[in-house]
N, C-alpha and C positions, 0 to 999 in steps of 0.2 A: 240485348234483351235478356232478361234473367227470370225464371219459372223458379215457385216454390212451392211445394207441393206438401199437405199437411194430410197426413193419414188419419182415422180416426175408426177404431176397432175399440168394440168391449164383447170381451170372454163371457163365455157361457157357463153356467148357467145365468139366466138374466134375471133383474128383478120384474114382477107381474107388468110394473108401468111403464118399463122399457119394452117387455115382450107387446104388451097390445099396441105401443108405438109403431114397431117395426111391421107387425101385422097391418097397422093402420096405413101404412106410407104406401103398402107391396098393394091394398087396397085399392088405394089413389093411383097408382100407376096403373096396373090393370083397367082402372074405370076409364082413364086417359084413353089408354092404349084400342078397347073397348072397340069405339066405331070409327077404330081409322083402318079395320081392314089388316092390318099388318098380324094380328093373330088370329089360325083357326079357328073354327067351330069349337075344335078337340083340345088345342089351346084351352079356350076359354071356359070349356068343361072342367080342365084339372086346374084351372087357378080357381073357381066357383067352387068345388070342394077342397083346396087346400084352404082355400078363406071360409070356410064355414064351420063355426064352431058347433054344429052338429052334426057335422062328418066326423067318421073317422080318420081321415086321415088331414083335418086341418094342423096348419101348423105349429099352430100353441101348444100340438099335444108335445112336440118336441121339445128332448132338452140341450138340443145342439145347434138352436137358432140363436141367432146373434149377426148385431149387424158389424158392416166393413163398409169405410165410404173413402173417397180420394179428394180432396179440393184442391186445385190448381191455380194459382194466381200466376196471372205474365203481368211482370214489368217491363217496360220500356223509356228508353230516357231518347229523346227529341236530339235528333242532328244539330 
């Protein structure tokens, strides 16, 4: 079997349609994550203000967000 693994990073500072992207995605995992119990009360307080764009401390305000992701493919080839 052979794994290939493609990385996929873009540096910061981002442009506006990338940043609401990545805000968008952290969004949808949180909302997933949501009612399966696996995150706090206290959790779920600071991702509810880091995703709120009328918080201070949402995280669009940043200029050091940027996303970083892994995709892994396995090959295997048949006996």
């Amino acid at each position: 079997m052979t794994t290939r693994t493609t990385l996929n990073e873009q540096p910061p500072p981002l442009p506006d349609i990338t940043r609401r992207a990545v805000l968008d995605a952290l969004a949808r995992r949180v909302a997933w994550l949501r009612p399966s119990g696996l995150l706090t009360a206290t959790d779920l307080d600071a991702w509810d203000r880091l995703l709120d764009p009328a918080d201070e401390q949402w995280l669009g305000h940043r200029d050091d967000l940027h996303p970083l992701s892994a995709r892994s493919v396995h090959i295997g080839v048949r006996p």
